[in-house]
C-alpha positions as a Markdown table, in Angstrom:
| # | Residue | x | y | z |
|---|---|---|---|---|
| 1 | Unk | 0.0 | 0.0 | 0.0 |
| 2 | Unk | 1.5 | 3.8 | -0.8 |
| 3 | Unk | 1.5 | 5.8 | 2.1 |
| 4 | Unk | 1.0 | 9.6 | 1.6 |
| 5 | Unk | 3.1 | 12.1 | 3.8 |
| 6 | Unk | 3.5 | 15.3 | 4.8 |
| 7 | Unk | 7.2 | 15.7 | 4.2 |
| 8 | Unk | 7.1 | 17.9 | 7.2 |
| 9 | Unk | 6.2 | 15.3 | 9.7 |
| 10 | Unk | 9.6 | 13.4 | 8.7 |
| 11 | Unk | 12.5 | 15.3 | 9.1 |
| 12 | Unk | 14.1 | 11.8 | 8.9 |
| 13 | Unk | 13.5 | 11.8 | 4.9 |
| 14 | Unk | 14.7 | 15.2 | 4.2 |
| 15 | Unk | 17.6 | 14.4 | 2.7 |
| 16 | Unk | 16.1 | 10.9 | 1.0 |
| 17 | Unk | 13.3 | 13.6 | -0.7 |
| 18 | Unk | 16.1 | 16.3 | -1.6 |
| 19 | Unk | 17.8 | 13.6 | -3.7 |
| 20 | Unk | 15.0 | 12.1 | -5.0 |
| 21 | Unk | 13.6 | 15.2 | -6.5 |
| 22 | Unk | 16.6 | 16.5 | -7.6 |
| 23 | Unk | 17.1 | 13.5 | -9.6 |
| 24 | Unk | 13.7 | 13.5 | -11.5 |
| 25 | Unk | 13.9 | 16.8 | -12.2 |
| 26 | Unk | 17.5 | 18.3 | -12.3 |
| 27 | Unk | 16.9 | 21.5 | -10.3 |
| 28 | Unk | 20.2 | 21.8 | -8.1 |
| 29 | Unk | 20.2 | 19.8 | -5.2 |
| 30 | Unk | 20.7 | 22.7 | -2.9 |
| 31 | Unk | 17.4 | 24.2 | -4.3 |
| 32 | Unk | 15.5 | 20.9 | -2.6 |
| 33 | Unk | 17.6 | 20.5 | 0.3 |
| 34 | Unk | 16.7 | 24.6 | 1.0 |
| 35 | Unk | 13.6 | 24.7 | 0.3 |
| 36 | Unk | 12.6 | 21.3 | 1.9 |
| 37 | Unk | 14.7 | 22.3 | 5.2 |
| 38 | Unk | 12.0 | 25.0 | 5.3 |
| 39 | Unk | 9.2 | 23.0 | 5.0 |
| 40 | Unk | 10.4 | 21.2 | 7.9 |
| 41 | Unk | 11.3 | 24.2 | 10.2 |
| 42 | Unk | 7.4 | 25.4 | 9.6 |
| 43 | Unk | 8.7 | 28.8 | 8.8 |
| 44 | Unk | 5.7 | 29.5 | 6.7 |
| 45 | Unk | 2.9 | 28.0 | 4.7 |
| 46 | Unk | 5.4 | 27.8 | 1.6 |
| 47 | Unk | 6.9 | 25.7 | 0.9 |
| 48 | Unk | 5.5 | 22.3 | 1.5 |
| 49 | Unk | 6.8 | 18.8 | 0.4 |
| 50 | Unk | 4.3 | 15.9 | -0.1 |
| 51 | Unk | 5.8 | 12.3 | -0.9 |
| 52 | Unk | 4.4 | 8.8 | -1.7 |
| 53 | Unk | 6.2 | 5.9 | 0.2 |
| 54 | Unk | 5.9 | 2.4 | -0.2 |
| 55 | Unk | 7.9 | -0.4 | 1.8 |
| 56 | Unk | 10.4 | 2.6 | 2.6 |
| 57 | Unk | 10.8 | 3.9 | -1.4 |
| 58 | Unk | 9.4 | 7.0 | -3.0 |
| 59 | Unk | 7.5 | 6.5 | -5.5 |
| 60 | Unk | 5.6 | 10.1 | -5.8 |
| 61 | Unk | 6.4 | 13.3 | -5.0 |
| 62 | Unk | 5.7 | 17.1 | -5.4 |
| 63 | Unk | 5.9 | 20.2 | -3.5 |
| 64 | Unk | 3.8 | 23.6 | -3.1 |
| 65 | Unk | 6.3 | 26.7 | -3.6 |
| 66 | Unk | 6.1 | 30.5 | -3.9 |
| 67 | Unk | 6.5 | 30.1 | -8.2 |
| 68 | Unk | 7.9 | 27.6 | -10.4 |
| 69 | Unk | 10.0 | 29.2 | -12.7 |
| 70 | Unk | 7.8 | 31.9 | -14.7 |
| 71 | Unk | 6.7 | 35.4 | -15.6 |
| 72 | Unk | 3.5 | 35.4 | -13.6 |
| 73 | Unk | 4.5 | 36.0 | -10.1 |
| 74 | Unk | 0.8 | 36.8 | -9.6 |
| 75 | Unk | 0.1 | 33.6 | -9.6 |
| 76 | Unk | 1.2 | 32.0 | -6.5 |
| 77 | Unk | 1.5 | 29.3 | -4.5 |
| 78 | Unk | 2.1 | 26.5 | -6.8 |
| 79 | Unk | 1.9 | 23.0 | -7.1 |
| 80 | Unk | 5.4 | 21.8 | -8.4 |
| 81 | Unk | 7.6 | 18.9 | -9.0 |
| 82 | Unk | 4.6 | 16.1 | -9.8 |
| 83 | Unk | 6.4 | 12.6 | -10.2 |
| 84 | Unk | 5.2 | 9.6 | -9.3 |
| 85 | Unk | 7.5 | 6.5 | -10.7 |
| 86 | Unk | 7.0 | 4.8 | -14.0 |
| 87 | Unk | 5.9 | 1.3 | -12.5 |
| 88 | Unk | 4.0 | 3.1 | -10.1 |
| 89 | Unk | 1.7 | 5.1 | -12.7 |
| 90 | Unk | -2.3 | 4.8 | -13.3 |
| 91 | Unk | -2.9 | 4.1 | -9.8 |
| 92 | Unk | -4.3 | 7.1 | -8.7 |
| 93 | Unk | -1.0 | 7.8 | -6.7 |
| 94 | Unk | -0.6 | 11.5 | -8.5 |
| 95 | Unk | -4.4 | 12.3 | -7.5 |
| 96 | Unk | -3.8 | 11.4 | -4.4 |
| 97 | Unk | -0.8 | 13.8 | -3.8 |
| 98 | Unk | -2.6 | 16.2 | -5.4 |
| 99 | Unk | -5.9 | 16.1 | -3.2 |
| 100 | Unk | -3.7 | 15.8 | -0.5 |
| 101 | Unk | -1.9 | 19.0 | -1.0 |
| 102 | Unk | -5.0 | 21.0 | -1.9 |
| 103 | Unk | -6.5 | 20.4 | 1.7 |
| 104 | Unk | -3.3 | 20.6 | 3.6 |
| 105 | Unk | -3.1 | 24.1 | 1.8 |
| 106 | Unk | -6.5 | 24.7 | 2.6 |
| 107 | Unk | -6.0 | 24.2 | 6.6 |
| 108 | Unk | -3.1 | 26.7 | 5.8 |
| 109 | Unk | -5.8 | 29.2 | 4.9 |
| 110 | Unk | -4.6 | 29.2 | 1.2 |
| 111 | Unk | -7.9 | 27.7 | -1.1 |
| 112 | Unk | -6.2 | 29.2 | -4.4 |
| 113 | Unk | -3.5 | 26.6 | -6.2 |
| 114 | Unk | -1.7 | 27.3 | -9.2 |
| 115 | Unk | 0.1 | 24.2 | -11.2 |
| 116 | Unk | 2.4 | 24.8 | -14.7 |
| 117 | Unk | 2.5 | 22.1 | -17.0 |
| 118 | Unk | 2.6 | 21.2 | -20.7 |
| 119 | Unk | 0.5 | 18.1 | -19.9 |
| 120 | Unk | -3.2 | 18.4 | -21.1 |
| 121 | Unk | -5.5 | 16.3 | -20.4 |
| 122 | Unk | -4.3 | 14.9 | -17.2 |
| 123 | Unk | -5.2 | 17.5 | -13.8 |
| 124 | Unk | -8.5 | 18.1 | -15.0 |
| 125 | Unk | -9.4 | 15.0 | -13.8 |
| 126 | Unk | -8.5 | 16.1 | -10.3 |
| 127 | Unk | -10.4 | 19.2 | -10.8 |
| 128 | Unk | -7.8 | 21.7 | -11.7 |
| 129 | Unk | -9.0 | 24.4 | -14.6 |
| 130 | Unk | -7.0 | 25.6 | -17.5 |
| 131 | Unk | -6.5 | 29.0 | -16.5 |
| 132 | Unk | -3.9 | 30.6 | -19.2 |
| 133 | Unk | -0.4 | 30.2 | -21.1 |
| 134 | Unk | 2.7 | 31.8 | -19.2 |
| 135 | Unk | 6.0 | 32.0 | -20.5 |
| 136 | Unk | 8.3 | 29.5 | -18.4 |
| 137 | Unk | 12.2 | 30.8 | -17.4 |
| 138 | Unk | 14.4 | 30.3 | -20.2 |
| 139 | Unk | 11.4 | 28.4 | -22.3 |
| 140 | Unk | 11.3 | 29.2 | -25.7 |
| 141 | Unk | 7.4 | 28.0 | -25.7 |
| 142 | Unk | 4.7 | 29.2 | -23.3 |
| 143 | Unk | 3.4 | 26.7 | -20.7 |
| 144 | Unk | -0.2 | 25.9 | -19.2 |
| 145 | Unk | -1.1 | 27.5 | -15.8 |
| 146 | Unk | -3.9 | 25.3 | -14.2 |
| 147 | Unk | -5.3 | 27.1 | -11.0 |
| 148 | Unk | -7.0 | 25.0 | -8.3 |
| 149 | Unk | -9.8 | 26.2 | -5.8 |
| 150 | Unk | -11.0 | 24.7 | -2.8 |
| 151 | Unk | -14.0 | 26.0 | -1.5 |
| 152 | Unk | -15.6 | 25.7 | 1.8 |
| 153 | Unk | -18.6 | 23.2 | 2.0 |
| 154 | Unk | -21.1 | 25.9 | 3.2 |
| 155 | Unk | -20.5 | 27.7 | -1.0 |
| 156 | Unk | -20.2 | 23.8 | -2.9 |
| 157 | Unk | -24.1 | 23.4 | -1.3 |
| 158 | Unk | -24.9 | 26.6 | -2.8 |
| 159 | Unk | -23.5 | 26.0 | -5.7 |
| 160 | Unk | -25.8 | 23.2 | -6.8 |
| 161 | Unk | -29.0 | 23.8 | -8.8 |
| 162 | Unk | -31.7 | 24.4 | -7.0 |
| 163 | Unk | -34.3 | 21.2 | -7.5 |
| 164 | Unk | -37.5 | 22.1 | -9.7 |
| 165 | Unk | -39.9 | 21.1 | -6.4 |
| 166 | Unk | -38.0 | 24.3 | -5.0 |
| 167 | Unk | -38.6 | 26.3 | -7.4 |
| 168 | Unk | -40.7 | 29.3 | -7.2 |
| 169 | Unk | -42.5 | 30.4 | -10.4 |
């Protein structure tokens, strides 16, 4: 079974997690190690660090930082770093992360999410909204900005259409 955790509750895998996403994604390894040491020392809201474990292994990651590497400093926090390992795929392990972070965010007091990607397709299925092209750091091409909002249950009630038998004509 894959255990979600809050990397922030593990000190003990801070440096496992620093590798680990430094390797999937080649950002310098200091980047992680900083940014994940602040997670841990609960300095803020941002960053956070989100990993899926199973028998002691990472399979899955990703993080929640201020920006991930574009032009639109607007729009912040964001989901970064989504990975979850090859064999490990099209179980619902990304999803999982990804609702995960949303409501851990959420107790933060941050309901707003923003995620860059070139995928298509793919985080609309967890509820994320295409929200615009922004131009990446050093990418020639633009990049898709998906934002993510969490809303309390009082609004998602009101929300809903109102049934016919309620109605008034």
């Amino acid at each position: 079974m894959t255990e979600l955790i809050k990397l922030r509750e593990h000190r003990e895998l801070a440096e496992t997690a620093a590798k680990w996403f430094h390797q999937k994604w080649g950002i310098p390894l200091e980047a992680y190690t900083e940014s994940i040491e602040e997670c841990i020392g609960r300095q803020s809201a941002v960053p956070q660090w989100y990993l899926a474990m199973e028998d002691d292994v990472v399979v899955g990651g990703l993080g929640v930082i201020e920006n991930d590497f574009h032009d639109r400093k607007d729009l912040a926090p964001n989901v970064c770093a989504v990975y979850v390992e090859e064999g490990h795929r099209c179980q619902g392990i990304a999803g999982r992360m990804l609702d995960l972070a949303c409501k851990d965010m959420k107790e933060h007091g941050i309901d707003t999410l923003y995620l860059l990607t070139d995928h298509t397709s793919f985080y609309e299925r967890y509820g994320w909204k295409f929200l615009c092209m922004v131009q990446g750091d050093g990418d020639p091409e633009m990049s898709r900005m998906y934002i993510h909002r969490q809303l309390c249950r009082k609004h998602r009630q009101y929300s809903k259409p109102m049934p016919e038998t309620q109605m008034r004509e």
